[in-house]
N, C-alpha and C positions, 0 to 999 in steps of 0.2 A: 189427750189429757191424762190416759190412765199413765202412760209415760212418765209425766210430769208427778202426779201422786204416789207414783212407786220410787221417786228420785231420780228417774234416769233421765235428766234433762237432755238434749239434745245440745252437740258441740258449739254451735254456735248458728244465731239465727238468720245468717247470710246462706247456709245448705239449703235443700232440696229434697223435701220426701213427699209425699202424698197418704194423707191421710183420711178414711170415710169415717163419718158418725151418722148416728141415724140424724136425719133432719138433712141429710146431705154436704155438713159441713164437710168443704175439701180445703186443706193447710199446703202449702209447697215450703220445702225445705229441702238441705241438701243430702244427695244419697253418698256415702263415702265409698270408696274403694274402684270410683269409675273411672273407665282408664285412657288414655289418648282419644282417640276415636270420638268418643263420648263427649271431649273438653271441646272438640273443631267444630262440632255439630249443634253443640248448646250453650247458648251465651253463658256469662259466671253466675254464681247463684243468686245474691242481689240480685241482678237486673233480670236472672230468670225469675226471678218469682216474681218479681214487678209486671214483669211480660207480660207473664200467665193472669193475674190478678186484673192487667191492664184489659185483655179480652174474653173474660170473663169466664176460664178454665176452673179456677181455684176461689175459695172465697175471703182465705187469709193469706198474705206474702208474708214470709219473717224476713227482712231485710236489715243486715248494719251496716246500710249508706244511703244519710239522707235525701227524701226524695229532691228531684234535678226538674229543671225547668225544664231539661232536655226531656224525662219521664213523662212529664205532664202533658207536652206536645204531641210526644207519640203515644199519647193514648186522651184524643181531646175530652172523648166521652164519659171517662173514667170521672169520678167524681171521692179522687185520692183520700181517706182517712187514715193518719197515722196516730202510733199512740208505743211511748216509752216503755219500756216493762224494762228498761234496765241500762250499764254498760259493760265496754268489754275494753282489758288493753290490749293493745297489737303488741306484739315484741319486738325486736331484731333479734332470733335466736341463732344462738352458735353452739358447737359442740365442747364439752368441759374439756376435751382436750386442747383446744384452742385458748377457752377460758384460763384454765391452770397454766396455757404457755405464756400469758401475759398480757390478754386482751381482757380488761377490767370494765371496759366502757367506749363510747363511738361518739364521736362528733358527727352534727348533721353530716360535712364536707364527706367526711370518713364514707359513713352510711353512703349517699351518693356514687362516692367513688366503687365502693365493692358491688354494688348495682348495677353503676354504668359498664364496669369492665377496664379502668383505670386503675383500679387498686388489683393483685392476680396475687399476692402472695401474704401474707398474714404478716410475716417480718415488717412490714411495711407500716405496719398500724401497732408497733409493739409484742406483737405475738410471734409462735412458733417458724420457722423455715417451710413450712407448707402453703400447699397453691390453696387458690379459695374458689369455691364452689358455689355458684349463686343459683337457687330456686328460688324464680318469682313465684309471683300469683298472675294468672290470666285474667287478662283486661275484666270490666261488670263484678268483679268480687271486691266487696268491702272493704278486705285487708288492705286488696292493694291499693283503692282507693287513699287507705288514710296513711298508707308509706307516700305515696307520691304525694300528698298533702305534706306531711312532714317535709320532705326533702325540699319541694319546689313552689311550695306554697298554691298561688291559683295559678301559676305557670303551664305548661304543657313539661310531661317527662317525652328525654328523648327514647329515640327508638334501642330495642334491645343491640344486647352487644353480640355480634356476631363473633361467637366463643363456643369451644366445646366443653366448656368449662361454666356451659349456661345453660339452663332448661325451663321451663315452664310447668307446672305443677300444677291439679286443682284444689281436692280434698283436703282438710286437716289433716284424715292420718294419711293422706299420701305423703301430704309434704311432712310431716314428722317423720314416715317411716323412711323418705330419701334422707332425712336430716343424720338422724339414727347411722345411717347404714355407710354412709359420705363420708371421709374424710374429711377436713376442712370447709364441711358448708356450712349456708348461712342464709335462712328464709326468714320472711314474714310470717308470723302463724301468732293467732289466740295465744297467750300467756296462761291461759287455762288448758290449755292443750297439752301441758309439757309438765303438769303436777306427777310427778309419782315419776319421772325418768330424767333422773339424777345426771345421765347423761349429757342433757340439754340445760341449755342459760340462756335466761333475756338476760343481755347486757344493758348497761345501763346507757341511755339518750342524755346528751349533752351532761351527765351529772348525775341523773337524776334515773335512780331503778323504777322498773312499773309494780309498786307498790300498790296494795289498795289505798293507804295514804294518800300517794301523791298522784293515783287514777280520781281519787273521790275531790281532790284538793286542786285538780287543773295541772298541777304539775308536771306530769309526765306528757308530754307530747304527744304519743300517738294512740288516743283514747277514741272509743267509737262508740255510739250508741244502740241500744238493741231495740229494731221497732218489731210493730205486728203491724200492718197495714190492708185495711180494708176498702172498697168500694161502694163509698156511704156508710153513714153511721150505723154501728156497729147494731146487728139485730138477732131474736132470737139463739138457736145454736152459737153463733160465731158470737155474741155479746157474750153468753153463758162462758165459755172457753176464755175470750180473754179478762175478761170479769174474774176467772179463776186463777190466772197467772198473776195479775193485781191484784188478788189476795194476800193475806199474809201467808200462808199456806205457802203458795205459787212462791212469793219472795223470799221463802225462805230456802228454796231449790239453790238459787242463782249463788250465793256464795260455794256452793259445795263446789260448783267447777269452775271458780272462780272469778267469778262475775261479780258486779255491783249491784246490789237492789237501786231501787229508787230514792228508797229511805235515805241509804249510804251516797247518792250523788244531791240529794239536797231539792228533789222532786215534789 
């Protein structure tokens, strides 16, 4: 919480940290900067913190992707409370070099395509003579939940593209700092992730940029919820905490890294 009062909100509430307060509350959230190893061995953040929440490790999950019926089965005994504190846009980011070569905007088909591994070159979609470089997000993390919503709706996505020109990714600043660093890539990440590095562009979905307009107004397609999720209604310690992030205080955090309050989505 002192986090939160000092401004430093944390990137987005699909990570993994671990937090004590007296009274024992414990939060999961995600820890950034951890590397291969680390992604093979721990489901994505979402679904880690759910996990954790589910057998009764932690006592708040921050999770942005709604809870699954799938959730609910693997954990019968859990007795799930969720509760809003906000949302988030997901982008499609690309790099301004690409931008400036003439990639303005992506159609679902588009999106799809430089995912599956059908589309390899940027020419191809209006932009520069450069190959394209795709960083997912691994399977349980939010983002990628709500790219594969976007593109395929409640379909199943197919399997990755076997490409060397494909990787898998977990963290925010990982995948920022591969995006950075890549020529011609092109990942999923928080749209608040990418303030302050002029480098990076969410392009704009079907038309339409991820504005807080058109996040707050439905418009934008790949929009996500930010929960806090507990097991049973929310008491002492853990009430106090998110009692505080639902404050106005708390809501006033959420725009600075780019988020929506609650206010702003009409809650």
């Amino acid at each position: 919480m002192r986090r939160l009062r000092e401004g430093r909100l944390g990137r987005h509430p699909g990570q993994r940290f671990h937090h004590r307060r007296p009274g024992g509350l414990r939060c999961r959230r995600g820890a950034e900067g951890e590397g291969p190893e680390h992604h093979r061995r721990h489901p994505g953040r979402s679904a880690g913190g759910i996990s954790q929440l589910g057998t009764g490790q932690i006592n708040i999950a921050l999770s942005s992707k709604p809870l699954s019926e799938k959730d609910q089965k693997a954990y019968p005994e859990a007795d799930f409370v969720t509760t809003q504190i906000g949302a988030d846009a997901v982008g499609v980011i690309i790099t301004k070099e690409v931008a400036d070569g003439g990639v303005k905007g992506l159609s679902k088909a588009q999106v799809a395509g430089l995912f599956e591994g059908k589309i390899t070159n940027w020419k191809e979609v209006g932009g520069p003579d450069l190959q394209v470089f795709v960083y997912d997000k691994e399977p349980g993390r939010g983002t990628r939940e709500v790219l594969d919503k976007f593109i395929y709706g409640k379909g199943e996505p197919p399997a990755p593209p076997k490409s060397a020109n494909y990787a898998i990714v977990g963290g925010n600043l990982e995948t920022r700092n591969k995006l950075k660093s890549t020529r011609g890539s092109i990942a999923p990440l928080s749209t608040g992730f990418i303030e302050g590095h002029p480098d990076l562009v969410a392009v704009p979905l079907e038309g339409v940029a991820p504005t807080l307009a058109n996040v707050a107004s439905g418009k934008y397609p790949m929009t996500r919820p930010l929960y806090m999720l507990t097991n049973g209604k929310p008491q002492g310690t853990v009430k106090q905490y998110i009692d505080y992030i639902l404050s106005p205080e708390g809501q006033k955090l959420l725009p600075k890294h780019g988020y929506l309050t609650r206010e702003q989505m009409g809650l």
